[in-house]
C-alpha positions in Angstrom: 18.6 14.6 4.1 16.9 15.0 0.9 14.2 17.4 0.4 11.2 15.1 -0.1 12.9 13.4 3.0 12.1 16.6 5.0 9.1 17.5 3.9 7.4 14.2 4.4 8.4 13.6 7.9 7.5 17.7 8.5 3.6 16.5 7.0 3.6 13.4 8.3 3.6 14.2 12.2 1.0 12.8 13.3 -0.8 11.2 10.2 0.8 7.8 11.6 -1.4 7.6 14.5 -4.7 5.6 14.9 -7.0 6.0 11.6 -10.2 8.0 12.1 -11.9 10.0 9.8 -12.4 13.4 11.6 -12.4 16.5 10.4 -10.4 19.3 12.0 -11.9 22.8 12.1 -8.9 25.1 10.9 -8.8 28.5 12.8 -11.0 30.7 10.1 -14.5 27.8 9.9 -12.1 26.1 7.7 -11.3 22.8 6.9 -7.7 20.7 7.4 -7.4 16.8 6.0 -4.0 14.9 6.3 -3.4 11.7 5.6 0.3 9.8 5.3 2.4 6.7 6.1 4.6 3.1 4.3 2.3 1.8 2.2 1.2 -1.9 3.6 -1.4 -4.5 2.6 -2.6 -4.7 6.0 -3.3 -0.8 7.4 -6.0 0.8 5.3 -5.0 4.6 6.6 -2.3 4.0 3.8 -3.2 0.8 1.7 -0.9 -0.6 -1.3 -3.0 -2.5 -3.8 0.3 -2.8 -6.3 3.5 -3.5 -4.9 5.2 -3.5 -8.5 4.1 0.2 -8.8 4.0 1.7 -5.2 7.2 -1.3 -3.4 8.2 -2.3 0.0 9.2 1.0 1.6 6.9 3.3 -0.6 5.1 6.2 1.8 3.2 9.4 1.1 1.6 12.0 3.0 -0.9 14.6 1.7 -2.5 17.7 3.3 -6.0 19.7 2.4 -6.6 22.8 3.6 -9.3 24.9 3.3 -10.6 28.0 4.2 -11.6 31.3 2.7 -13.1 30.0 -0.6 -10.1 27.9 -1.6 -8.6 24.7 -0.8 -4.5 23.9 -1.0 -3.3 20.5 -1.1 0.1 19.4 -1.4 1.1 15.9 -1.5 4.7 14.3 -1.0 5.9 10.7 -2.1 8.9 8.6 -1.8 9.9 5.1 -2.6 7.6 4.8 -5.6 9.2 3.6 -9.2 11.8 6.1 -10.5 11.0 8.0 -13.2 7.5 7.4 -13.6 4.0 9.6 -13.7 1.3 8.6 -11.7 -2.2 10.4 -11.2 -3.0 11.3 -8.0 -6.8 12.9 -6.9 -8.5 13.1 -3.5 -11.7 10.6 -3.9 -15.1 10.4 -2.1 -14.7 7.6 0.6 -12.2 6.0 2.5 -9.4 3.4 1.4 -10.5 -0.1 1.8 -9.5 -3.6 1.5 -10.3 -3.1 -2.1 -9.2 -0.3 -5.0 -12.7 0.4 -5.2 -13.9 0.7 -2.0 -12.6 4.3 -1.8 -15.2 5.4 -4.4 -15.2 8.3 -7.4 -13.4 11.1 -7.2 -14.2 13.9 -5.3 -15.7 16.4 -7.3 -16.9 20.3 -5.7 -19.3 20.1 -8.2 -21.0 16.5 -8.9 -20.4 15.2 -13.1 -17.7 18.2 -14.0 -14.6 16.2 -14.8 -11.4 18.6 -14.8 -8.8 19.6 -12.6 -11.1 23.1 -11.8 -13.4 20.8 -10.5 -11.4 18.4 -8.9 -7.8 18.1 -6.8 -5.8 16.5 -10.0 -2.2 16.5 -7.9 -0.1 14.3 -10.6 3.7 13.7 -10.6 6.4 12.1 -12.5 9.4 10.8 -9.7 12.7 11.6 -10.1 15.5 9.3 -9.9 15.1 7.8 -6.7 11.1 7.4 -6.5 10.8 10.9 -5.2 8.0 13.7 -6.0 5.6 16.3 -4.9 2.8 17.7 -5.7 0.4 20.7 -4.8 -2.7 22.5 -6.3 -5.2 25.5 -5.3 -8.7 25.3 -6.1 -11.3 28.1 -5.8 -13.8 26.7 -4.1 -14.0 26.1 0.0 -14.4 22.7 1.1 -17.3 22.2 4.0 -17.4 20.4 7.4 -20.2 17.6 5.9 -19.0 17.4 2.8 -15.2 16.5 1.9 -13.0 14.1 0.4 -12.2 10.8 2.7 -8.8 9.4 0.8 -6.3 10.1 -2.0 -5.6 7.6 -4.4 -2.1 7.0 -6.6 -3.0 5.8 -10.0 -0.8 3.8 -12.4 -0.9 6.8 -15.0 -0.8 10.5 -15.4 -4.7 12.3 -15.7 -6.4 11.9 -19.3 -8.7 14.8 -20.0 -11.9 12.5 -19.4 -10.5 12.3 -15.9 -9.2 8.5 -15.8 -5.6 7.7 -14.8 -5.4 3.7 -14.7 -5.6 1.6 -11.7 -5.2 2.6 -8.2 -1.9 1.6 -6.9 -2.4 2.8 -3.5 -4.7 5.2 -0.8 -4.0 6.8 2.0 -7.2 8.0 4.3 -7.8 11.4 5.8 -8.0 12.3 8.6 
């Protein structure tokens, strides 16, 4: 089995059960977000919006955790167009019927656009559609105020913060 392989069925335990949009208390007052699953037009927990850039068979998972003043997310993919960079950020609301309806991105501190400020998790796939991702930030997330979804853009992250149109979403949980 191929690495990605592993390590998205290993974060995607779980993340394929009902949607909801709790938030799990981590052992230390901590935060823990996970979202995952085959992208579909149907199930908004993980939503395709292009099918030429995220196809039949394309799936994700990503986890946030955060405790201590810093948040880790990590973010697997597979099935997405070989070779290719897509931006990839945690934004402010849930996935929806719509690209849009999962809002801005989620910022720790609102109008600073940069990958300090933000969870910037780009990647370019390898052969087979393959990649992963992860970033630290030093800042804690808290129990009323975190990101709801994690958008795939059609482009790697300008400086100003854009990255094309959102491909697809998957919802945390």
């Amino acid at each position: 089995m191929r690495l990605p392989a592993l390590l998205l069925s290993l974060l995607t335990v779980g993340a394929c059960a009902a949607p909801t949009t709790a938030v799990v208390p981590t052992p230390a007052d901590g935060v823990r977000l996970s979202g995952g699953g085959e992208f579909s037009a149907k199930d908004t927990s993980a939503i395709v919006y292009d099918a030429k850039l995220a196809p039949a068979g394309a799936q994700a998972s990503v986890t946030v955790e955060s405790a201590d003043g810093q948040t880790r997310s990590s973010f697997v993919a597979e099935g997405l167009l070989p070779d290719r960079k897509y931006g990839v950020h945690l934004h402010t609301k849930a996935c929806g019927r719509k690209p849009d309806d999962s809002g801005p991105h989620f910022q720790h501190a609102h109008g600073t656009v940069n990958a300090t400020n933000e969870v910037w998790l780009d990647v370019k796939t390898d052969n087979e559609g393959a990649a992963t991702a992860s970033s630290r930030n030093a800042w804690a997330l808290t129990s009323d105020r975190v990101p709801h979804s994690l958008v795939i853009h059609s482009a790697a992250t300008k400086p100003d913060g854009t990255a094309g149109a959102r491909v697809a979403c998957l919802t945390l949980k």
